[in-house]
PLY file of the C-alpha trace (Angstrom):
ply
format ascii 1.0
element vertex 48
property float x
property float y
property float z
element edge 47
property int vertex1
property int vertex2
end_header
48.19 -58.01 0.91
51.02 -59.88 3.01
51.68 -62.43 0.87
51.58 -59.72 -2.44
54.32 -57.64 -0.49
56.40 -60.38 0.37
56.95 -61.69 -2.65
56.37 -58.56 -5.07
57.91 -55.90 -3.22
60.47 -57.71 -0.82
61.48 -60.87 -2.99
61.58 -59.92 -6.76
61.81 -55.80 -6.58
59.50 -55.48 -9.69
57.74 -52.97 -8.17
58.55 -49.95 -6.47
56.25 -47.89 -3.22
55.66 -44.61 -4.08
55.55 -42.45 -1.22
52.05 -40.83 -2.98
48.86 -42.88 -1.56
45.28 -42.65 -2.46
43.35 -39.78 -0.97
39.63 -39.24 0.08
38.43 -42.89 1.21
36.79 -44.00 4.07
38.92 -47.53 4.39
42.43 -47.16 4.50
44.13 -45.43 1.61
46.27 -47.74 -1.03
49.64 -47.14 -1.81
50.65 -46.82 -5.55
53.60 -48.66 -7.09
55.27 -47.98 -10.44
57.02 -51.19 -12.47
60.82 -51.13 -12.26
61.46 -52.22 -16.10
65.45 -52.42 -14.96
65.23 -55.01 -12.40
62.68 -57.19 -14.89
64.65 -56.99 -17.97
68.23 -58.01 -15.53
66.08 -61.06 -14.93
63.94 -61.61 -17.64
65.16 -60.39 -20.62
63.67 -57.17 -22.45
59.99 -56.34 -22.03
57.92 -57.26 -25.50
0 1
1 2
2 3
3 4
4 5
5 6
6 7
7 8
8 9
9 10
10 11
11 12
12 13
13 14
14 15
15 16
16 17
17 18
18 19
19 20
20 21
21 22
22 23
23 24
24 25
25 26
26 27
27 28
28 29
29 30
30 31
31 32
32 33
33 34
34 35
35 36
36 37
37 38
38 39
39 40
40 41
41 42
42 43
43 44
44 45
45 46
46 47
């Protein structure tokens, strides 16, 4: 998960933490992301 973060969420910015995690598990809960199309297509062109 370290090594996802750092270069998904800190490096790039394709992806954005939602403040909304999963509920009702017994390890701990995963956070959900959502795909910033904005900062992708800045960088990469548009999104086929």
């Amino acid at each position: 998960m370290h090594n996802f973060y750092k270069k998904i969420i800190e490096g790039e910015k394709y992806l954005i933490a939602l403040e909304e995690k999963k509920r009702n598990v017994t390890h701990r809960a995963a956070r959900y992301f959502r795909f910033d199309r904005k900062a992708y297509t800045k960088k990469h062109g548009a999104v086929k």
